[in-house]
BAFI-3210 file (N, C-alpha, C; in Angstrom, 3 decimals, decimal comma, padded with zeros to 6 digits):
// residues 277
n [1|2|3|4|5|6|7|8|9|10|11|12|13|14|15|16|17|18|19|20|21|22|23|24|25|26|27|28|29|30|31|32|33|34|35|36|37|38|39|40|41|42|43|44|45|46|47|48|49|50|51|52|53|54|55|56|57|58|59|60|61|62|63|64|65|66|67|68|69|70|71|72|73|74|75|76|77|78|79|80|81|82|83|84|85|86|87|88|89|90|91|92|93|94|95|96|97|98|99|100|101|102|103|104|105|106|107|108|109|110|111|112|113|114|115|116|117|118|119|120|121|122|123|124|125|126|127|128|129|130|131|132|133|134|135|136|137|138|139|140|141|142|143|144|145|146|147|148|149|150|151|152|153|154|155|156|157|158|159|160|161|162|163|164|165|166|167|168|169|170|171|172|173|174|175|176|177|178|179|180|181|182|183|184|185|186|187|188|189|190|191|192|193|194|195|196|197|198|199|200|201|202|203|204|205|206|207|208|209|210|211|212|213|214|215|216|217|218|219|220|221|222|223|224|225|226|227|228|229|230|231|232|233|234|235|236|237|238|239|240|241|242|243|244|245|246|247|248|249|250|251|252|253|254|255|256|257|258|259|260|261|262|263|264|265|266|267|268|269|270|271|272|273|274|275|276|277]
n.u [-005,211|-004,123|-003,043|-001,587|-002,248|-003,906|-007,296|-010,173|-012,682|-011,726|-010,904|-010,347|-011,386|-011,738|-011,024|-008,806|-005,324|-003,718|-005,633|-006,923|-005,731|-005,313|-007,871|-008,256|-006,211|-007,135|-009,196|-008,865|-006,808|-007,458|-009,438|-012,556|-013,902|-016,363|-017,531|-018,916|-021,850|-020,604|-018,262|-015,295|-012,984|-010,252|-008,373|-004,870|-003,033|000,884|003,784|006,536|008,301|007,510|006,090|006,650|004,246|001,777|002,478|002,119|-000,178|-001,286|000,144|-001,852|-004,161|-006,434|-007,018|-006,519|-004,050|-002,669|000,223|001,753|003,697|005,035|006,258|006,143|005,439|004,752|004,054|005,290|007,811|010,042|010,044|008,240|008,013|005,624|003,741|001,296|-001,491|-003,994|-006,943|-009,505|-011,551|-014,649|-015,852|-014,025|-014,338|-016,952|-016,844|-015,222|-016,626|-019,128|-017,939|-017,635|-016,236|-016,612|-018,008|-016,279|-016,231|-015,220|-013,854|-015,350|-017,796|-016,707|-016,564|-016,078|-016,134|-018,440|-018,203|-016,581|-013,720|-010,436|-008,998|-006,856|-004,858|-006,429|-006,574|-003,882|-003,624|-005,131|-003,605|-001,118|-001,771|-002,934|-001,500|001,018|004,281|006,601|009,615|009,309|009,996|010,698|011,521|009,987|008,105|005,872|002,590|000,200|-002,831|-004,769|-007,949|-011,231|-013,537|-016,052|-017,156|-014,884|-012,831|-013,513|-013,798|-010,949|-010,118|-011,119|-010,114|-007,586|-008,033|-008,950|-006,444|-004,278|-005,585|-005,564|-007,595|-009,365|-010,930|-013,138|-012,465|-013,145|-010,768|-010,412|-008,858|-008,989|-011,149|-010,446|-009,950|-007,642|-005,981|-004,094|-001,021|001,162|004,373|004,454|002,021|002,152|004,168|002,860|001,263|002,123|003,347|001,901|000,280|002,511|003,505|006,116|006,349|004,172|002,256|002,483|003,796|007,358|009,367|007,495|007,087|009,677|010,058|008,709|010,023|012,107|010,880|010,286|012,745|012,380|012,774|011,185|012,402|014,176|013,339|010,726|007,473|004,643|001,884|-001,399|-004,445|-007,265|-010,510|-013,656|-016,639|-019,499|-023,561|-024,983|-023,298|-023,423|-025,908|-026,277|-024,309|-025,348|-027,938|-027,300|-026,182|-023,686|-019,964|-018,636|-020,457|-020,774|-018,357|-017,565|-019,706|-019,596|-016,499|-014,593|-012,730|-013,072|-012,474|-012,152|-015,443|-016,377|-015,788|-016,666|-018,968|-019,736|-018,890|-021,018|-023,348|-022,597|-023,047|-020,586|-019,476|-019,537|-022,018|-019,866|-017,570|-013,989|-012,864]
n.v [-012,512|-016,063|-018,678|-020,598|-023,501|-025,178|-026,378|-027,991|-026,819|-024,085|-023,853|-022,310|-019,767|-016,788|-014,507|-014,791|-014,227|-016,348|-018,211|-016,364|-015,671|-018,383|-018,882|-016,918|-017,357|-020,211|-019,989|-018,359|-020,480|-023,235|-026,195|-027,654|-030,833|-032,888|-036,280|-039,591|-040,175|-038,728|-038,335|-036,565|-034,286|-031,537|-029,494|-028,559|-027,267|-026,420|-025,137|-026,826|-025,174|-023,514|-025,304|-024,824|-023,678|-025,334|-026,769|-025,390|-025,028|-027,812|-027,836|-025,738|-027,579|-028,803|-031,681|-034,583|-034,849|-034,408|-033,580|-034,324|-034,642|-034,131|-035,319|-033,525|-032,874|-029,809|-027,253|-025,084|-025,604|-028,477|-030,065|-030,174|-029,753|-029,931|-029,498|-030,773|-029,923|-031,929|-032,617|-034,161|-034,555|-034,204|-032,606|-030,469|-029,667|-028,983|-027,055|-024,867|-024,647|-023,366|-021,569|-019,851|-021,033|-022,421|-025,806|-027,329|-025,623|-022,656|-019,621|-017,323|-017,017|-016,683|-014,997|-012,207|-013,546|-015,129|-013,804|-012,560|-011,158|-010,431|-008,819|-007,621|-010,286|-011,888|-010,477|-010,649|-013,332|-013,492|-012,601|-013,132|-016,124|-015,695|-012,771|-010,607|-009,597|-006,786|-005,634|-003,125|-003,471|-000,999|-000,011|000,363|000,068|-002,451|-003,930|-006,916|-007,867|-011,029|-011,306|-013,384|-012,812|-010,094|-009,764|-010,298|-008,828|-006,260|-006,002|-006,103|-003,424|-002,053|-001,981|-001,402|001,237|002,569|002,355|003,435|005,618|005,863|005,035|002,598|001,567|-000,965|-003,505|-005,695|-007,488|-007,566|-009,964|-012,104|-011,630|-011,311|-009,550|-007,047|-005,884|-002,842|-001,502|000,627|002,428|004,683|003,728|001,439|000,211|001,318|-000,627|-003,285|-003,225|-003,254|-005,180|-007,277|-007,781|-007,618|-011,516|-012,098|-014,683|-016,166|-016,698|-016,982|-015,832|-013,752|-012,128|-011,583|-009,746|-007,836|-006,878|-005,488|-003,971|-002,087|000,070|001,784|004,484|007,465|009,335|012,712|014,265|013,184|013,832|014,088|012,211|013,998|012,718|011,377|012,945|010,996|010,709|011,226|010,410|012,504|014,528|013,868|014,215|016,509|017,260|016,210|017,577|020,535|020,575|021,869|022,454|023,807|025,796|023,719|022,443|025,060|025,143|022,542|022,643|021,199|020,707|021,677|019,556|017,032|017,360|017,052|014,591|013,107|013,049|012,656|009,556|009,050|009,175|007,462|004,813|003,865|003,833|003,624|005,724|005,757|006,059|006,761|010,003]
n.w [026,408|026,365|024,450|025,573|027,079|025,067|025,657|025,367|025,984|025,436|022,683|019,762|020,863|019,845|020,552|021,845|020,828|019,346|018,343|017,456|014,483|013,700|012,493|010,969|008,715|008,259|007,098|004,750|003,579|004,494|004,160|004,479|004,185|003,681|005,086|004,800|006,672|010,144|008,837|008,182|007,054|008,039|006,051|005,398|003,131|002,544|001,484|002,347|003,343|005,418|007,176|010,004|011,210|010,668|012,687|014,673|014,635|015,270|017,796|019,012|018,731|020,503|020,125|018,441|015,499|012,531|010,742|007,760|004,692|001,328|-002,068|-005,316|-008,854|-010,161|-011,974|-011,835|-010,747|-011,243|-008,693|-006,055|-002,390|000,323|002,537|004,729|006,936|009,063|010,386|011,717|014,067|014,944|016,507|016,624|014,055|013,618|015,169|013,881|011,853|012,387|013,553|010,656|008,341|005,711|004,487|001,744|-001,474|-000,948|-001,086|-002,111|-000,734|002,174|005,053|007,844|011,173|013,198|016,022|018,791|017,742|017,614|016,140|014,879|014,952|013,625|011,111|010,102|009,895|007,703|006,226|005,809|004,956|002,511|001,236|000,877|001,795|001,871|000,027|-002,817|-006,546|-007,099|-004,527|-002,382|000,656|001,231|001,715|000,651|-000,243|-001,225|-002,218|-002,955|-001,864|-001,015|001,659|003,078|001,577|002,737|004,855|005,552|004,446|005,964|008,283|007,970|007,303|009,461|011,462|009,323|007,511|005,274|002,484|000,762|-002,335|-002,696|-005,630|-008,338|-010,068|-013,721|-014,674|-013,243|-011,270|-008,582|-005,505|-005,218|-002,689|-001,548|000,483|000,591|000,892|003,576|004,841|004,647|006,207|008,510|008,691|008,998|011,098|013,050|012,472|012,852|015,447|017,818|019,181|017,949|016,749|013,360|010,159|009,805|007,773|007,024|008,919|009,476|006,977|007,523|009,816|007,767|006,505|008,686|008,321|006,390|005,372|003,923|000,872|001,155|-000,946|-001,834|-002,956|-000,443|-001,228|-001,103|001,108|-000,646|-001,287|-000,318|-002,069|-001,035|-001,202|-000,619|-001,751|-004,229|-005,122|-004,900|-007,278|-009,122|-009,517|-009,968|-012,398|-013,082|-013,570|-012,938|-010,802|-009,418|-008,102|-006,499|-004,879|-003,320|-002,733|-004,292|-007,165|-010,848|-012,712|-011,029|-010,301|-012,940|-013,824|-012,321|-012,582|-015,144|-014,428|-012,548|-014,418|-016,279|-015,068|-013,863|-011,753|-007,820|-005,480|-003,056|-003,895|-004,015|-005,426]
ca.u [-005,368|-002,742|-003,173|-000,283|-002,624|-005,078|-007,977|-011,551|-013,396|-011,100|-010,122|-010,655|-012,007|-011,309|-010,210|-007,268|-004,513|-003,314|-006,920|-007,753|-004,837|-005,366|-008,834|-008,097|-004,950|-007,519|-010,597|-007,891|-005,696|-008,030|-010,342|-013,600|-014,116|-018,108|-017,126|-019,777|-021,854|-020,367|-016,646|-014,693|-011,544|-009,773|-007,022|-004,051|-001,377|000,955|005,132|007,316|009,441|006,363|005,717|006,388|003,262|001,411|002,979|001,595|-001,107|-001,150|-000,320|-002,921|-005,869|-006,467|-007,577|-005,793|-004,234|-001,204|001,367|002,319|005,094|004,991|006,924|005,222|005,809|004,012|004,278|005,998|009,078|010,413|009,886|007,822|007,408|004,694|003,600|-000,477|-002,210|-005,360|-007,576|-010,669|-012,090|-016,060|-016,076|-013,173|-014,459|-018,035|-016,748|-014,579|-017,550|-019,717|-017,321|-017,425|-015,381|-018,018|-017,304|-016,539|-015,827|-015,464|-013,305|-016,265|-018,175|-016,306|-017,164|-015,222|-016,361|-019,399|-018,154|-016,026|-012,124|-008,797|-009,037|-005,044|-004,261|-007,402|-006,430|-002,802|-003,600|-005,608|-002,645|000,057|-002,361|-002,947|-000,875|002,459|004,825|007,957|009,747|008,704|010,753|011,095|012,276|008,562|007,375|004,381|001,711|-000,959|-003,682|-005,524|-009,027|-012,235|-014,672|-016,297|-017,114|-013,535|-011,975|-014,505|-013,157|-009,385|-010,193|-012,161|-009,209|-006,290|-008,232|-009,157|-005,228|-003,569|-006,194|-005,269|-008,785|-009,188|-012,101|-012,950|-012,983|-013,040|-009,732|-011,101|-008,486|-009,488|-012,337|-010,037|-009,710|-006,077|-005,670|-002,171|-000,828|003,054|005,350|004,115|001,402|002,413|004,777|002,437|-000,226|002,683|004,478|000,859|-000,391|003,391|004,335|006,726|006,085|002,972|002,151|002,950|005,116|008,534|009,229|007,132|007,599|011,163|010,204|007,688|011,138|012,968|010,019|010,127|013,823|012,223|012,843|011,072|013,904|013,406|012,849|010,020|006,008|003,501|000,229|-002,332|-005,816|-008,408|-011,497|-014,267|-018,007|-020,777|-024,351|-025,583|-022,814|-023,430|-027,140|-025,957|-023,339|-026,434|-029,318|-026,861|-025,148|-022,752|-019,420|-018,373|-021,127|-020,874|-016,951|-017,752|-020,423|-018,644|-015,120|-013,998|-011,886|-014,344|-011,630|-013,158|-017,198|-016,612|-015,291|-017,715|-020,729|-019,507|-018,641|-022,012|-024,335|-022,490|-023,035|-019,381|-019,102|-020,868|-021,674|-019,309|-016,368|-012,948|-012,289]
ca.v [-013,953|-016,798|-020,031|-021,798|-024,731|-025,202|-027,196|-028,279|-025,290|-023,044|-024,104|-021,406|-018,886|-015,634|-013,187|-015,504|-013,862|-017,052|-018,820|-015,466|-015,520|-019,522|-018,777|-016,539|-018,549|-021,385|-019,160|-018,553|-021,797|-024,119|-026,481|-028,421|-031,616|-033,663|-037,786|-040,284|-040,205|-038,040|-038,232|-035,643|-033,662|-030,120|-030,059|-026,909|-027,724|-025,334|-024,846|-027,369|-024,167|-022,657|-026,412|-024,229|-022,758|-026,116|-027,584|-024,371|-025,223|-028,647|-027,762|-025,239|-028,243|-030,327|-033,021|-035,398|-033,718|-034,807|-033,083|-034,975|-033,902|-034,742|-034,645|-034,441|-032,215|-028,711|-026,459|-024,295|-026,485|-029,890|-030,667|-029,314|-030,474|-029,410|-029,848|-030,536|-030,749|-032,621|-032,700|-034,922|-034,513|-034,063|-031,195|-029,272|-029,421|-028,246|-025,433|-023,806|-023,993|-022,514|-019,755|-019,088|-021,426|-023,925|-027,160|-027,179|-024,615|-021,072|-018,308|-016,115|-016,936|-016,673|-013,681|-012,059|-014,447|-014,565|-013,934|-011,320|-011,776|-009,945|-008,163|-007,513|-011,356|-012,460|-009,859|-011,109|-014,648|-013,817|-011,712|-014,709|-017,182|-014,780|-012,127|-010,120|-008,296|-006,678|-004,311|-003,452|-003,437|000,437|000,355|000,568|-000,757|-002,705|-004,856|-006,529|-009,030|-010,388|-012,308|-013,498|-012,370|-009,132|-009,406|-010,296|-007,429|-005,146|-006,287|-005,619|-002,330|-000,978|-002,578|-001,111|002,278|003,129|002,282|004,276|006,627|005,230|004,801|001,976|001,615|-002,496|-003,330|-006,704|-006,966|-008,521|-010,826|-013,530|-011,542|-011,233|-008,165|-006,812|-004,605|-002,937|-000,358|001,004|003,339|004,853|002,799|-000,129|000,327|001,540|-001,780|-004,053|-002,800|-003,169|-006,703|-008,443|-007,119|-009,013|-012,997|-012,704|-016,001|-015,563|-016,988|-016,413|-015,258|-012,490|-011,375|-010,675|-009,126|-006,741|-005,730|-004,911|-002,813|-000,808|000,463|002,552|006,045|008,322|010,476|013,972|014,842|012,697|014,017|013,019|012,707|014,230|011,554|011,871|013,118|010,425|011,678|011,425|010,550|014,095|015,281|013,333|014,315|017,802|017,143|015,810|018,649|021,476|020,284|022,877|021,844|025,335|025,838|022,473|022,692|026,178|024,353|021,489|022,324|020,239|021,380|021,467|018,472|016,336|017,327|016,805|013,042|012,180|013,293|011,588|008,184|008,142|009,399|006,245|003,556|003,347|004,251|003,811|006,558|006,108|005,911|008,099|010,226]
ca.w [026,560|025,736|024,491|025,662|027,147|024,510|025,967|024,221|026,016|024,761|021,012|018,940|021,493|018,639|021,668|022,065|019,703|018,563|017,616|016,065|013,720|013,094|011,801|009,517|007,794|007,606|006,258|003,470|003,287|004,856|003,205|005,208|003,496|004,279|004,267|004,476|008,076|010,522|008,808|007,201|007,659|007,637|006,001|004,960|002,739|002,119|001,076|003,607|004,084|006,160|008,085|011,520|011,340|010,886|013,838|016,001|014,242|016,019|019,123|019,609|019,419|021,997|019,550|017,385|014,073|011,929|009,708|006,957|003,977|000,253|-002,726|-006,040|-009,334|-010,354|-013,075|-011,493|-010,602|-011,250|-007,570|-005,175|-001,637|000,483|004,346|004,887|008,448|008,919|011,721|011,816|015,143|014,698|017,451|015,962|012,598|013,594|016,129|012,875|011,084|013,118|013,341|009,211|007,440|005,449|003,862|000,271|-002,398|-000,238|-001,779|-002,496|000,387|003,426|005,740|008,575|012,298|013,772|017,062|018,950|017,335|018,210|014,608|013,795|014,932|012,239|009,293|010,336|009,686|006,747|005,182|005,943|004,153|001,061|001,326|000,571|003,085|001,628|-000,766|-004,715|-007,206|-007,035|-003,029|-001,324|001,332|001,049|002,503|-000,090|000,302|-002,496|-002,068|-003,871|-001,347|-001,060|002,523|003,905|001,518|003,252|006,534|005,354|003,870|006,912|009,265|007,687|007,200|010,884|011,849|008,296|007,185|003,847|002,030|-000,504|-002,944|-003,587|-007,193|-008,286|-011,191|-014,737|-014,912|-012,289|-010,259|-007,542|-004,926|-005,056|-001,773|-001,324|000,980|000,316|001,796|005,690|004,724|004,343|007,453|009,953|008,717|009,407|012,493|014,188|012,587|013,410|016,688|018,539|019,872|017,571|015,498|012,111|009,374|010,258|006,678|006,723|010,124|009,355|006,101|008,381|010,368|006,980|006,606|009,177|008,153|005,167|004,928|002,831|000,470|001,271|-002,437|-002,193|-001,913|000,090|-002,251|000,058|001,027|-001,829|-000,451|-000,427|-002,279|-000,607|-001,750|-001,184|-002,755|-005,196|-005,143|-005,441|-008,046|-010,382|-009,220|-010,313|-013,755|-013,661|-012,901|-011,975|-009,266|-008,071|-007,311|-005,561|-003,566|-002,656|-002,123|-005,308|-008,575|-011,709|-013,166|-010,484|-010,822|-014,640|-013,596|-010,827|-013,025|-016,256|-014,017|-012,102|-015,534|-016,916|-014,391|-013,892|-009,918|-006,903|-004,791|-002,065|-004,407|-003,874|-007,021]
c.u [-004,291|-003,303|-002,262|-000,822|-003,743|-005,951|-009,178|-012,544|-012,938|-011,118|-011,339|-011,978|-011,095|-010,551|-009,525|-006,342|-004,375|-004,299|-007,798|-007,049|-005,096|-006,352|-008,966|-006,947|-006,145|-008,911|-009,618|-007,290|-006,411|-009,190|-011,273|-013,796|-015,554|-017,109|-018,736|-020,468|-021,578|-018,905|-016,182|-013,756|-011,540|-008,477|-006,092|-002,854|-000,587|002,923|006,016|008,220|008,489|005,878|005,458|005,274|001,762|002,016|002,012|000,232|-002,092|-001,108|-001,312|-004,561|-005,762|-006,891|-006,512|-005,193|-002,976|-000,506|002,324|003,068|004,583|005,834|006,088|005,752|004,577|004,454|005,040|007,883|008,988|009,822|009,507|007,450|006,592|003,992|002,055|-001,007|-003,677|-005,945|-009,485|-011,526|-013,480|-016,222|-015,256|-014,077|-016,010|-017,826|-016,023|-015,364|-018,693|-019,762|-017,134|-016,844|-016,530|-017,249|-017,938|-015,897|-015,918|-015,223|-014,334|-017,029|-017,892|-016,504|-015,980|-016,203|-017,125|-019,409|-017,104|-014,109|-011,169|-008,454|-007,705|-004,311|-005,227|-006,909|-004,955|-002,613|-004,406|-004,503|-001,208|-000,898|-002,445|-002,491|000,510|002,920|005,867|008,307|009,741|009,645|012,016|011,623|010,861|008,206|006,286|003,826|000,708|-001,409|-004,577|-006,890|-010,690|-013,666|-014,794|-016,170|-015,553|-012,342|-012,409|-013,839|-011,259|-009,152|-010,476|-011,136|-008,567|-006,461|-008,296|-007,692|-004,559|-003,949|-006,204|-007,207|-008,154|-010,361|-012,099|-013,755|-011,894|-011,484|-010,642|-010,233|-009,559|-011,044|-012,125|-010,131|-008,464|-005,771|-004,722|-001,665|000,352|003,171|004,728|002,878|000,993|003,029|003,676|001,428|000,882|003,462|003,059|000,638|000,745|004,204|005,031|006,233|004,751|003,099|001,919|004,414|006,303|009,150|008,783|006,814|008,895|010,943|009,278|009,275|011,708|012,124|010,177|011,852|013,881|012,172|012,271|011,836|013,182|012,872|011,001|008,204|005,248|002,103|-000,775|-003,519|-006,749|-009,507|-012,768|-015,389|-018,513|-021,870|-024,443|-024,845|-022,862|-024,799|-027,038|-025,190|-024,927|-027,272|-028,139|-026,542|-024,506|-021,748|-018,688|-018,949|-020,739|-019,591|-016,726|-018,997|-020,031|-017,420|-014,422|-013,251|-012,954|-013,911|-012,963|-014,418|-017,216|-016,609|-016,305|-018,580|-021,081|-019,530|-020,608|-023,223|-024,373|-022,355|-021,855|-018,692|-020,010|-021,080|-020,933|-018,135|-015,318|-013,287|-011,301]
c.v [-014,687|-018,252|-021,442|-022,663|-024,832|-026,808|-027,405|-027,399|-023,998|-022,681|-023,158|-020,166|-017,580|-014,616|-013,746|-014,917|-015,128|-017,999|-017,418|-015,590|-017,104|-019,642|-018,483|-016,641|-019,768|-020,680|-018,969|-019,503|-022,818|-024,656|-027,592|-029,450|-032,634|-034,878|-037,902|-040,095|-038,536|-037,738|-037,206|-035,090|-032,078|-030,398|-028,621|-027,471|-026,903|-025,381|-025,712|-025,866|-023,428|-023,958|-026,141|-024,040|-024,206|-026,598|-026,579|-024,602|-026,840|-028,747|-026,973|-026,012|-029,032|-031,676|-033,482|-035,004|-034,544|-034,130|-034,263|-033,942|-034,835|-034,265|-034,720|-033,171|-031,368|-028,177|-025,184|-024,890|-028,012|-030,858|-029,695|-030,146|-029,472|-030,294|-030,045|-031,359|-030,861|-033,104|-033,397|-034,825|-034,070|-032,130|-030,062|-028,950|-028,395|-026,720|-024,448|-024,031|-022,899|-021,132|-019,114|-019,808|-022,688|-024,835|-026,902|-026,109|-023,228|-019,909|-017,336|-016,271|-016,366|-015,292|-013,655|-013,317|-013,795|-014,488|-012,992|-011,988|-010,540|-009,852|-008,242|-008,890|-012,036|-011,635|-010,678|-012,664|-014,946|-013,469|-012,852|-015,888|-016,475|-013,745|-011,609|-009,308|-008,169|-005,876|-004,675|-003,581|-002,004|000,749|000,493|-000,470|-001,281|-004,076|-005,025|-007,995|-009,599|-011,671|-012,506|-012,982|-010,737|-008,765|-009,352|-008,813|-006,152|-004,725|-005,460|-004,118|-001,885|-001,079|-001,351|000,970|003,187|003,322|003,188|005,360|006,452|004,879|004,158|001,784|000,257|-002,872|-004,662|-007,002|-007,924|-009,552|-011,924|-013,222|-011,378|-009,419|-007,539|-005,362|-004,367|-001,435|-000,439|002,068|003,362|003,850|001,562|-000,066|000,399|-000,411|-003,005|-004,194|-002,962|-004,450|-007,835|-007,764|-008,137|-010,003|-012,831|-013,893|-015,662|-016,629|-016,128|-015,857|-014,037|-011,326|-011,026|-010,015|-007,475|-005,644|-004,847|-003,477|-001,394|000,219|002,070|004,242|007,091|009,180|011,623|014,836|014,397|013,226|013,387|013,055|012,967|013,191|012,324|011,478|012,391|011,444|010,599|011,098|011,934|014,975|014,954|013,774|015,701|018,307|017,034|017,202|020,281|021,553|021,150|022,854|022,738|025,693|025,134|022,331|023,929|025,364|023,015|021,399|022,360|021,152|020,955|020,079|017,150|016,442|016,532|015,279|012,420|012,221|012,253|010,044|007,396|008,533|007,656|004,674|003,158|003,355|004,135|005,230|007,023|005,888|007,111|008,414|011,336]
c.w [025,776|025,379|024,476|026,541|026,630|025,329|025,274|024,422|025,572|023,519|020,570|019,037|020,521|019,340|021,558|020,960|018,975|017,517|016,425|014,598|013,189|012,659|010,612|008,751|007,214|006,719|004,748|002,589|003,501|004,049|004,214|004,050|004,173|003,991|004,448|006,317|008,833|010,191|007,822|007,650|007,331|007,383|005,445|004,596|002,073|001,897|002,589|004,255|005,137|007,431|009,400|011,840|012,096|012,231|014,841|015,907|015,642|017,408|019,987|019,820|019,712|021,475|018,317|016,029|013,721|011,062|009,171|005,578|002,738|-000,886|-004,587|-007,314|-009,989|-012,030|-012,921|-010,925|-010,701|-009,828|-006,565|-003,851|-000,291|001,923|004,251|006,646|008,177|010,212|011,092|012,588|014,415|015,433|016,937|014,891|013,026|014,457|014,492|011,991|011,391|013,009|011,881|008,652|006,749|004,783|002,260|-000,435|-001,564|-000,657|-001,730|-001,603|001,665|004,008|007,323|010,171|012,757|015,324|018,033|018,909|017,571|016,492|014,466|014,137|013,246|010,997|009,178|009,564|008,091|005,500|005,049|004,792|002,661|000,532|000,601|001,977|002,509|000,664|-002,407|-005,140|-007,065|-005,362|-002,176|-000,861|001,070|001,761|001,269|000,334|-000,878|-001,823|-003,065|-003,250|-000,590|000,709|003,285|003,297|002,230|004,711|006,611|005,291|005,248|008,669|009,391|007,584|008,524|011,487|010,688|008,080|005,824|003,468|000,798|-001,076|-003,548|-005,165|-007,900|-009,976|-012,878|-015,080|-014,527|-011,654|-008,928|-006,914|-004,851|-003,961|-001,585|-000,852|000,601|001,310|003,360|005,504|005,413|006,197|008,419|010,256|009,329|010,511|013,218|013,988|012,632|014,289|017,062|019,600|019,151|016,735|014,105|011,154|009,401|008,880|006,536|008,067|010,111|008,148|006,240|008,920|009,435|006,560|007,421|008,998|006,833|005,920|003,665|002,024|000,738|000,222|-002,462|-001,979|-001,796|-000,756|-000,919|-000,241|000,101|-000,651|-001,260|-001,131|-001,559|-001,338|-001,766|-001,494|-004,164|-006,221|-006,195|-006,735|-009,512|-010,831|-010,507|-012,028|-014,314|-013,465|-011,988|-011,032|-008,663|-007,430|-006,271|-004,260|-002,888|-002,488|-003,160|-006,406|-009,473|-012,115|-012,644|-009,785|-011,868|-014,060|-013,476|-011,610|-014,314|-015,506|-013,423|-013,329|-016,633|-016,390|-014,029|-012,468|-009,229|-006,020|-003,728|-002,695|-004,407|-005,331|-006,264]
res [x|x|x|x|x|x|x|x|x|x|x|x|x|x|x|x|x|x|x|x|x|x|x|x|x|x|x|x|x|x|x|x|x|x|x|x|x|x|x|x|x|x|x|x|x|x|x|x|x|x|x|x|x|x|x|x|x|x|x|x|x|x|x|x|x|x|x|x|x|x|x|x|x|x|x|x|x|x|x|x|x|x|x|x|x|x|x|x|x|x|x|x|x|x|x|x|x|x|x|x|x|x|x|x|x|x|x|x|x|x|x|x|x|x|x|x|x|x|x|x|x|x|x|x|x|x|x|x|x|x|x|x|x|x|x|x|x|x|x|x|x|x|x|x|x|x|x|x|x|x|x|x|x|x|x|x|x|x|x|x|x|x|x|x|x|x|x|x|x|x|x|x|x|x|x|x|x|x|x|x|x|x|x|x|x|x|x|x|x|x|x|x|x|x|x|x|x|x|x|x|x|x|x|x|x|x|x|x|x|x|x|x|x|x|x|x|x|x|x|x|x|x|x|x|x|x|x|x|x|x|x|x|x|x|x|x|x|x|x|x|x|x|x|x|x|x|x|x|x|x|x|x|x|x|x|x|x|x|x|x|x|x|x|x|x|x|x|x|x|x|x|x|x|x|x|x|x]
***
């Protein structure tokens, strides 16, 4: 499906690539504001160098919206200026709530759409709004995402895993409380060569920093760490029942190293049971 004539039965039908991907940018970036009555706005303000996006933004709803520009000063530079679209419409605002985005304070709320979405345009749009795409310090590829809510990292994790094989374990950081998800090397590559294919919608920024991506080469010196094998409750069960770490690595596969771990982590409340070790 295409939405190159957005109409008012359409807007922000989730199968549509481009309404899936503008959901989840605004589930991220976007903010629902209540007025007085029936009045209030949506509004996304975000780096003028990114303004394109807003505009697509614009022309995908069939209702009234504006992009306005500002210049004003941060803490991060002397001068910062900064693009914000704002849509009012009553009907817009209640259809993108509907679909998950609520009015007010969200971060820790927000949840993946209650409705059937075009998954690698929505993680796409969530990874452009909060996101990284591009190389470390050390030469690796990478893709990372960072967010405050459990359910949407759940969503990312369980995305990026079915397409990589990559397993991530969510675990909130003690700085902020945030989620910090982050694939590298083939990784990283395969997550970004699938969620910015070509003519998808996307910040043009990190759709060319997707291509530079795919240019990576592993050195041939380099090894591959093999996937850590997930536990199990009833290995976990079993891990307890036995308390030997020598049986229990003969009965489960495992090295005694990691029994000793797993048994110490879950004796001390420090893991859940479906956690890699």
């Amino acid at each position: 499906m295409a939405a190159s004539e957005p109409t008012a039965h359409r807007f922000m039908d989730l199968r549509v690539p481009e309404y899936a991907y503008m959901f989840g940018f605004l589930q991220a970036d976007g903010h629902l504001e209540r007025g007085p009555g029936q009045k209030g706005r949506l509004t996304v303000e975000i780096s003028v160098r990114d303004v394109g996006i807003l505009r697509e933004f614009q022309r995908l709803t069939p209702y009234y919206s504006s992009v306005t520009e500002r210049t004003r000063s941060t803490n991060f530079a002397e001068t910062h200026i900064s693009a914000t679209w704002t849509l009012c419409a009553l009907a817009a605002r209640s259809r993108i709530n509907e679909l998950g985005l609520p009015y007010g304070r969200k971060s820790h709320t927000i949840e993946p759409p209650r409705a059937p979405v075009s998954a690698r345009d929505y993680v796409r749009g969530l990874i452009d709004a909060d996101g990284s795409v591009g190389i470390t310090k050390a030469g690796f590829p990478f893709v990372s995402v960072t967010t405050a809510s459990e359910a949407i990292g759940a969503y990312i994790r369980s995305y990026a895993q079915q397409l990589t094989g990559a397993e991530r374990t969510l675990k909130r950081n003690t700085r902020d409380g945030i989620y910090n998800i982050l694939y590298t090397k083939e990784n990283g590559q395969r997550l970004a060569a699938d969620l910015y294919y070509p003519g998808s919608l996307s910040l043009a920024r990190k759709q060319a920093a997707a291509g530079v991506l795919s240019r990576w080469v592993r050195p041939a010196d380099m090894r591959i760490a093999p996937q850590r094998k997930r536990w199990t409750k009833e290995e976990d069960r079993v891990l307890l029942r036995l308390s030997n770490d020598t049986e229990a690595a003969s009965v489960l596969g495992r090295t005694e190293k990691s029994c000793l771990i797993r048994r110490w982590r879950l004796r001390n409340g420090l893991t859940a049971s479906t956690t890699s070790q």
